[in-house]
C-alpha positions, 0 to 999 in steps of 0.5 A: 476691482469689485469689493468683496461682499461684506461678512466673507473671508475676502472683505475681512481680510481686507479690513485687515489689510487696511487696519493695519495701514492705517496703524502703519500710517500713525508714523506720517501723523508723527511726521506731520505734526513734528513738521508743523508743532514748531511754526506755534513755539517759535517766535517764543523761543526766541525770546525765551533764549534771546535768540538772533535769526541765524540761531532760531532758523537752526533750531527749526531746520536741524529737525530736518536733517535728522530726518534725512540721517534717521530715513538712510538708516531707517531703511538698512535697519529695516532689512536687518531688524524687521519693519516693526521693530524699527517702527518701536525704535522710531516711536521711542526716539520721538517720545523722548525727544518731546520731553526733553524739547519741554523741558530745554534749557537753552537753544542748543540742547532745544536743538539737539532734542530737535535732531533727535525728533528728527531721526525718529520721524526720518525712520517712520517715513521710511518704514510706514510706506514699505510695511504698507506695500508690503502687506497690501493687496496689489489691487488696493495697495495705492489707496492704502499707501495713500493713508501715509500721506493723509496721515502727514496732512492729518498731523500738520493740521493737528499740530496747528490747532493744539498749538492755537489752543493751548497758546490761546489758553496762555494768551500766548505761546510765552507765557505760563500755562500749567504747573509753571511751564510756558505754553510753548513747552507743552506744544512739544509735550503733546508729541508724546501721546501720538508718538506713544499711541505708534509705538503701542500700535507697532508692538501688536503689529505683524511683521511684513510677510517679506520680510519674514521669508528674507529670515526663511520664517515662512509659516509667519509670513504665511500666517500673515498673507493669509490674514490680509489677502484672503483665502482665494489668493493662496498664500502659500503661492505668495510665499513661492513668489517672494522664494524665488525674488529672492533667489534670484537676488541671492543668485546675481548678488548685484541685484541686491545691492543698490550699488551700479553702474549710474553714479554709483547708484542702479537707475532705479534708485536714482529714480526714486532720489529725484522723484522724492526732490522734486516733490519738494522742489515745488515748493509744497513747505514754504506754502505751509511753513511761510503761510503768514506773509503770503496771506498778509500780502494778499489784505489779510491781517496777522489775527487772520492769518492762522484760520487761512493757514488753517483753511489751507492745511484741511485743504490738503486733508482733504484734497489727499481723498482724491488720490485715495478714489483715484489712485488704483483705478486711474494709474499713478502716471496720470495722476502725475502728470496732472498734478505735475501741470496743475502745478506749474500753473498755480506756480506760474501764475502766483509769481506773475502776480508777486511781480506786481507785490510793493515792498520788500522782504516780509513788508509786501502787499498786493493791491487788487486784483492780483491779491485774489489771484495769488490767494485762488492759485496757492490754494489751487497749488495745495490741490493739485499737490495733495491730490498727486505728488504729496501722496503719490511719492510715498505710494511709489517709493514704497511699491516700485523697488524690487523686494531685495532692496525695497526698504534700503532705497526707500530710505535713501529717497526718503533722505533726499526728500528730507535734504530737499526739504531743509534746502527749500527751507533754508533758501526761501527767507534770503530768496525773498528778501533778496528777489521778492516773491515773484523769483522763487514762485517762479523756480518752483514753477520750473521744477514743476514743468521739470517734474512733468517730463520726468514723470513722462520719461521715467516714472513707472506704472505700478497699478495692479503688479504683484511687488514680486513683478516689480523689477522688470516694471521699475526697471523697464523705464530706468 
């Protein structure tokens, strides 16, 4: 598609459009840096709580399934509440649970706190993907859905170096910083200014177009439509479009419903379910949540160990900017694919090399020169994740459902992401004191390959469908 010229009424529509995703997408920021704030506090409380292993792995994966409640609910709140208002709800929740997580007392409120960050970051995945397929124009709605997912690796990486600056400030992450609060305390402190900075954004935004129709509000949705598509794509036709979607769903009541004759499920919701598995199935967290005994098995030592994991989390940033180029020019399969293949590879060959790891549990060592070939493949992996899957299921979630059931199957992939999530991080740390590297590189090798025939079997083509069309597309695979 030829960009419109700069100063028309098209090109600042589309300044519109992209504004607005980008303030849609502060919520994958939350998401990212709720992700990775903890990895800096943990090991101090630990000691501040006098925690045993079992306890401190609780209170870093409970997030996570308040992730997966706060997706499933996020989506059925949208459809009742509006997409903004879920948004404010989302950055209230996280506000708050930043400074009660501050100021815990002992692991089990630190735990509930953590629950509740979850549920509010479980929401803002759900909302930002939907609100931004929604009020894209179909010709550019990739690369904007694309932006939740630079936003997630913005986050992760940001949360890194917040929580490196303020424990090098303290000389660690227990001792005292300011005002008598140990460093780590104000590692979650900091979550309470992008969590604000969202919840003011989602107070000015507009609310889906889509949405307003579903509430008969069409001279708001009109307003809107004609905000971020420009004047030569008749809103008001737009609006006929939604009209009859909707009618249509209203008339086989079915449709409206994510009820079917699949498991209980339609088909294409189960799509959307094993897509959002798959993409953690890969194993894409252990690579950034366990970074530290990858890179010192390959010769690094543990002072080195945050600038690699740095290094690799602005890979991901970077690498994310592919799938913005590409996305709405080559397609959302081929790029699947290839990520799909260019994973199973990297995996492959990472667990080809750990077999040859002495040692065991997190005392490993690779001698030459498999050291340096599991060190190019992870980082090879985080390419081929960031520039396909890592941005491309958020994209597909939020465009490849029909309009009536849109925000309600978007939350529940969304939770199956998030329970596959608290899975691969619960399993790795026993699979790798239990089996070493070599066995769970080489399970997510398989899920890799899997991952590829799934694309090619049931993944739909939506470049360039108007979401009014979406169902006979999505629905023409499932």
């Amino acid at each position: 598609m030829t960009s419109p010229a700069p100063g028309t009424a098209a090109h600042a529509a589309h300044r519109k459009a992209t504004a607005l995703a980008f303030a849609a997408a502060v919520g994958g920021f939350l998401f990212g840096f709720d992700s990775s704030v903890i990895n800096g506090a943990v090991d101090a409380i630990e000691g501040q709580f006098d925690l045993n292993s079992t306890v401190t792995g609780l209170v870093v994966a409970i997030a996570l399934l308040g992730c997966a409640l706060g997706a499933w609910s996020g989506g059925k709140l949208a459809d009742r509440w509006g997409r903004t208002h879920v948004m404010v709800l989302g950055a209230v929740l996280f506000f708050v649970s930043s400074i009660l997580s501050a100021i815990a007392w002992s692991a089990w409120d630190l735990a509930v706190w953590r629950f509740m960050a979850g549920v509010g970051i479980g929401i803002a995945s759900v909302i930002a993907p939907a609100y931004i397929a929604e009020i894209a124009p179909a010709a550019m709605r990739g690369r904007l859905g694309s932006l939740q997912q630079l936003a997630i690796t913005v986050g992760i990486f940001a949360a890194l170096l917040s929580d490196q600056i303020l424990a090098t400030a303290a000389g660690s992450a227990a001792n005292e910083l300011w005002f008598g609060w140990e460093a780590w305390r104000w590692m979650f402190l900091v979550a309470v200014i992008p969590a604000a900075v969202y919840g003011i954004l989602a107070i000015r935004m507009p609310e889906s177009p889509r949405y307003l129709v579903t509430k008969n509000r069409d001279d708001e949705a009109r307003a809107v439509l004609a905000s971020v598509l420009g004047p030569d794509e008749h809103p008001d036709e737009r609006i006929g479009e939604i009209r009859r979607s909707i009618a249509v769903d209203e008339e086989n009541a079915e449709l409206g419903s994510l009820k079917g004759d699949r498991f209980g499920l339609k088909p294409i919701v189960w799509v959307g379910i094993v897509m959002a598995i798959f993409q953690q199935f890969v194993g894409i967290n252990v690579i950034f949540y366990y970074s530290t005994t990858l890179w010192q098995a390959v010769g690094f030592d543990e002072s080195q160990a945050f600038l690699v994991s740095t290094i690799t989390s602005v890979t991901n940033v970077a690498v994310t900017f592919i799938a913005i180029a590409l996305i709405d020019k080559v397609g959302r399969r081929p790029l699947l694919l290839i990520g799909s293949a260019g994973m199973a590879v990297s995996l492959g060959l990472m667990a080809l090399a750990f077999t040859q790891a002495t040692g065991s549990g997190e005392d490993i060592t690779l001698a030459a020169p498999w050291n340096g070939i599991a060190l190019v493949c992870a980082n090879a992996f985080v390419v081929f994740f960031g520039a396909t899957w890592g941005p491309l299921m958020w994209v597909l979630l939020g465009e490849m459902f029909p309009n009536r059931i849109r925000a309600a199957a978007l939350g529940v992939g969304a939770a199956a992401n998030w329970i596959a999530n608290f899975a691969i991080t619960l399993t790795f740390p026993p699979m790798l004191d239990t089996f070493g590297p070599a066995i769970p590189y080489l399970m997510y090798c398989i899920f890799a390959v899997l991952s590829f025939f799934f694309v090619l079997g049931k993944i739909p083509e939506t470049k360039g469908v108007e979401l009014e069309d979406m169902a006979g597309e999505a629905y023409k695979r499932a």
